[in-house]
C-alpha positions, 0 to 999 in steps of 0.5 A: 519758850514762848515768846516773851516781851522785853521791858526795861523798868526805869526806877520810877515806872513799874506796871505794878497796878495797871489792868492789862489791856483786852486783847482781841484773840486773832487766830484765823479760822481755818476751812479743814480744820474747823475747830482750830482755836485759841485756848486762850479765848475765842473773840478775846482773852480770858479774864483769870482770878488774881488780876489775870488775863490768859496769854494768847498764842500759847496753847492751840486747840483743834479737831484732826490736823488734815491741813489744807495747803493753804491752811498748813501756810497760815498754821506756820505763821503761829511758830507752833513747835510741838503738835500732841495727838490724842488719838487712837492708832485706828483714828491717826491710820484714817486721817494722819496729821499735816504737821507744821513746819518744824514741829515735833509730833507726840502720840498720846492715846487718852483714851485707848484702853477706856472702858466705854459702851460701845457705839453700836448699842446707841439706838437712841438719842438719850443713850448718844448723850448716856455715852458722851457722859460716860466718855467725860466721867472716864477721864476722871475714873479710868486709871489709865485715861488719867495717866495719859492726860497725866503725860500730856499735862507734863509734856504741855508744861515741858514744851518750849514753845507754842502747842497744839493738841487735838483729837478727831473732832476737837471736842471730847478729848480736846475739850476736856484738856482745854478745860482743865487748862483754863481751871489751871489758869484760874478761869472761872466756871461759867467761862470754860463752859462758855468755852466748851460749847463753842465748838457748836458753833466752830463746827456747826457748818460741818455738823448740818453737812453730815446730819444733813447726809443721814437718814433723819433716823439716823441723824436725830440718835448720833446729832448728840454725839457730833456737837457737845452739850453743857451736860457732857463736861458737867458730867466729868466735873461731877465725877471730880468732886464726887471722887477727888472733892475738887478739881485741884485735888483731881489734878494732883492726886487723880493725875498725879501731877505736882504743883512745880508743874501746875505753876508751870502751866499758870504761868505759860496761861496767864500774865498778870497786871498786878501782884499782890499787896504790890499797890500799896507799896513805894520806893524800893520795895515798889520797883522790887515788886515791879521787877517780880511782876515784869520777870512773869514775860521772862524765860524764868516764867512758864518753866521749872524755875525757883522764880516761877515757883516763887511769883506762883505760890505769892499769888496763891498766898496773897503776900510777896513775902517781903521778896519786893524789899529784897530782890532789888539790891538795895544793899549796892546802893547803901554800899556806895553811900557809905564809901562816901562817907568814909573820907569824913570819918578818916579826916575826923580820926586824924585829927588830933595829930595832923595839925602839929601845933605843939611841934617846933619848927622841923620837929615830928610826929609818928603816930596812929589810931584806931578807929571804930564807927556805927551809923544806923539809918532808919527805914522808910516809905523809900527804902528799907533801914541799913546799918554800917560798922567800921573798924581799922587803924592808921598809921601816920607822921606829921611834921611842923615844916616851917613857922607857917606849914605843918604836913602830915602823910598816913595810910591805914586800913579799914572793914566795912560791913553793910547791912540792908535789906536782909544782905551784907557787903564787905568793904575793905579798904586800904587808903593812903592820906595826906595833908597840910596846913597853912598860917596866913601869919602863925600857925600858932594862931590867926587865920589858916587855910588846911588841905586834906586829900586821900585816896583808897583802894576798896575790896567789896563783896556782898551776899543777898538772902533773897527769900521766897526760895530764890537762894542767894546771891553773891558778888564781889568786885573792887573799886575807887574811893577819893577824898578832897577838903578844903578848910578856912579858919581861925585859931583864938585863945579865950580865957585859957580855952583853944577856939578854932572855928572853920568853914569848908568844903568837902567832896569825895568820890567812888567808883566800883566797877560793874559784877554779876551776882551768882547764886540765884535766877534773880541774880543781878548783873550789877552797873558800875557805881560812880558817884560824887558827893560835894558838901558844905562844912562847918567845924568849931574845936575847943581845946580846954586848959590842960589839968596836971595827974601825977606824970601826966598832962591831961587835956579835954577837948570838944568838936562839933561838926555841921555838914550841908551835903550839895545836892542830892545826898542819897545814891542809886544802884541799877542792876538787870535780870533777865533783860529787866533793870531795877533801880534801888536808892540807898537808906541814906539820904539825909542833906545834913549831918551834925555830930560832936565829940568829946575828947582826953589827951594825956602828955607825958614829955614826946609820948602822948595819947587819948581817947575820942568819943562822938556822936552823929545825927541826920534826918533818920540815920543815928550812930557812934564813933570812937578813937584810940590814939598814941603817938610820939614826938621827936 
């Protein structure tokens, strides 16, 4: 594979717009191989459609390999791995290549079996250029030329490595493949002319030494077929858009090659500064985009790869195909976020029975509740929207342990599922909690200090549809999440309704453990996810009179929450591909949360239940949550 830079992309750089810099060409000359060169440019590197420069040291062009032992020690320093000769059997027998060192060597005869006019009918100069024309109309019109050219296309795109190919002078055979690469790679046509005719001047030393040898006869009719003309090539494009209309179609059908392989070959040619639509962007899909373009000095580029196929046909379609907003995880970081959230949604769910007000001394409660939430958040210039269900139940017991303490324990089960960015995780989680509450003089009533902690084991899998062809990815792995609350308030009676005001503060914190997605070349291999969160509170219950129907003894109720999240709210993912590392913020990031609920408790003598409906709101994030409780006193 040729040889690649590594980068590491930080979350808030990403090349996605910056010119690459021009870059001066620096193959040697060599003295017994004149026409050795660069395909990628002879002083610097050519510019190619769609914000590309051609990538030196890939492909290497030159007349016969007859290496002087000086000039064989420079050629090693290029890592050339494969040498394709283009010659005729007779042409290799009269001057045979000096390999480099290491490089495998593949004889490809482009023109062998060509029907040409022959040499010893030339008489003139006109009839020299006649035949050099006719040389570049046959790689068009001769079937078996185009088969050959065909094979070597293939086995340049296959190559791992630098290669160099050549025939006898550098120019003809050479030429012609040259510039057919250079229209791969998107070169426009002034330039690969330009490229063209620069063997005269490669080889002009060489070519005034053996004209200078013949008779002035002589050298005036074979001068034409020494050097090249602009005519020569013009005449195989010619041929081109006479025969197959254009020089695509001329690849594919006349060659029969497929676009895998013409991807391929761009890819190897060309390292482009930008992708398209890519400066636009930000947040998330700006570093996803930013990984799409850094992944082109990977060992998924320049090969037979979904990635290659993928960056080449966006480039050709003008649109990333939203692969910038998937490609990053994001989901991992949504995930992470809503496990942090989920110690709130568990105090709010054990509410009702943890506090064990109406419980005399030494009395107790067995109770559970079921539990469902939703909590959409909305998309935006930093990244895309997610959403977040949660469902499960728990299982509990509070005990009234004195005229001043009440404690309760509970464990409980919990699905989570989180969507974003055309991906969804997982999060089961089983959880134990356990808390108490304490009356500075009753517990009745008065000031009162409440601890809450829990602790959760969490099973985590996810599945990312990344798009562009690129499959998906999966992943599982397992983790740690951790609650802690603190409460200061108060509990009056006024006018018949229960008050109870409270200030707090709130942390929690998970971690889950670094995992390699499989199922797609992009796959990430994901870091660990340790984050902490620390939040401010503010809590008010009403409790109203209780109304008698029939057995029953029915009680309103009424909770509304504020909660101040202490720095930055929103979490990070990171994961690497290919030796590159994207970031990606979660959807969530909002430093205040309000929600309410409304509340009907029904007590018939031990046996109570009810029923808790809420609503929450933050900057761009909306949802839902919804309590089923029953329990039993004795």
């Amino acid at each position: 594979m040729i040889p690649r830079l590594v980068l590491s992309l930080s979350m808030a750089s990403f090349p996605l717009a910056s010119a690459i810099a021009e870059t001066t060409v620096t193959t040697p000359r060599l003295s017994s191989a004149d026409n050795f060169r660069d395909v990628a440019g002879t002083t610097t590197a050519y510019t190619s459609s769609n914000d590309g420069t051609l990538r030196t040291g890939v492909f290497y062009r030159s007349n016969a390999l007859t290496l002087s032992s000086a000039d064989l020690a420079t050629v090693n320093t290029l890592g050339i791995s494969a040498v394709f000769d283009l010659r005729t059997a007779s042409e290799i027998a009269s001057a045979p290549d000096v390999l480099p060192t290491g490089a495998t060597y593949t004889n490809i005869d482009v023109l062998g079996a060509a029907s040409l006019t022959g040499t010893a009918s030339i008489t003139s100069a006109a009839a020299a250029m006649a035949y050099m024309q006719q040389m570049n109309e046959a790689f068009v019109s001769d079937a078996n030329t185009r088969s050959q050219l065909a094979t070597l296309f293939n086995e340049l795109a296959s190559v791992d490595g630098a290669a160099l190919f050549h025939c006898t002078a550098g120019k003809d055979r050479t030429g012609w493949t040259a510039a057919m690469l250079l229209s791969i790679a998107g070169v426009d046509s002034a330039t690969i002319m330009a490229d063209y005719l620069a063997t005269n001047d490669y080889t002009a030393a060489r070519v005034a030494a053996t004209l200078a040898a013949m008779p002035a006869a002589y050298a005036a009719i074979y001068q034409p077929m020494l050097t090249v003309d602009a005519s020569y090539l013009q005449a195989g494009l010619d041929e081109i858009t006479t025969l197959y209309g254009s020089v695509d179609n001329y690849l594919k059908s006349g060659l029969g090659l497929s676009q895998a392989t013409l991807y391929v070959l761009r890819a190897k040619l060309v390292e482009y500064a930008s992708l398209p639509g890519a400066a636009g962007l930000s947040g998330n899909a700006s570093r996803g985009a930013g990984l799409l373009l850094a992944l082109q000095n990977s060992s998924l580029s320049g090969a037979y790869t979904a990635y290659n196929y993928y960056l080449q046909s966006a480039i050709d379609a003008g649109t990333l195909g939203g692969v910038e907003n998937t490609v990053g995880g994001q989901l991992h970081a949504d995930a992470a976020s809503y496990l942090l959230r989920q110690p709130a949604l568990l105090q709010s769910a054990l509410a009702p029975y943890a506090d064990g007000l109406d419980l005399r001394v030494g009395q107790r409660r067995v109770w559970t509740t079921g539990l469902a939430s939703y909590l959409g958040t909305d998309g935006s210039s930093t990244a895309a929207s997610s959403s977040e269900h949660t469902s499960g139940s728990l299982f509990g017991l509070t005990q009234r342990l004195s005229e001043q303490l009440s404690g309760y324990a509970s464990v409980g089960y919990g699905k989570g599922s989180v969507g974003a960015a055309g991906a969804s995780a997982d999060t089961d989680l089983a959880y134990v909690a356990t808390g108490a509450r304490y009356g500075l003089g009753s517990l009745d009533r008065g000031a009162f200090l409440a601890a809450d902690l829990s602790t959760g084991w969490v099973d985590y899998s996810s599945k990312r549809q990344i798009g562009g062809g690129l499959g998906a990815a999966k992943g599982d792995t397992h983790g740690n999440l951790y609650g802690a609350t603190l409460r200061l308030g108060y509990l009056a009676g006024l006018g018949g309704v229960q008050v109870e005001p409270s200030v707090g503060l709130r942390s929690a914190h998970v971690n889950l453990h670094g995992f390699q997605e499989k199922g797609s070349e992009v796959a990430l291999d994901v870091a660990s996810l340790n984050e902490t969160t620390h939040s401010a509170l503010l809590d008010v219950k009403l409790a109203l009179p209780a109304t008698q129907a029939g057995a029953f003894s029915v009680q309103p109720t009424a909770r509304m929450s504020y909660e101040r999240f202490l720095g930055n709210p929103g979490v990070n993912s990171e994961g690497e591909v290919a030796g590159y590392t994207v970031k990606q913020a979660s959807a969530y990031d909002s430093r205040n949360l309000v929600s309410g609920a409304l509340g009907l408790a029904a007590v018939d003598g031990p046996f109570s239940a009810g029923l808790d409906l809420g609503l929450s709101k933050a900057q761009d994030s909306h949802g839902y949550s919804g309590n089923l409780h029953a329990a039993y006193r004795f």
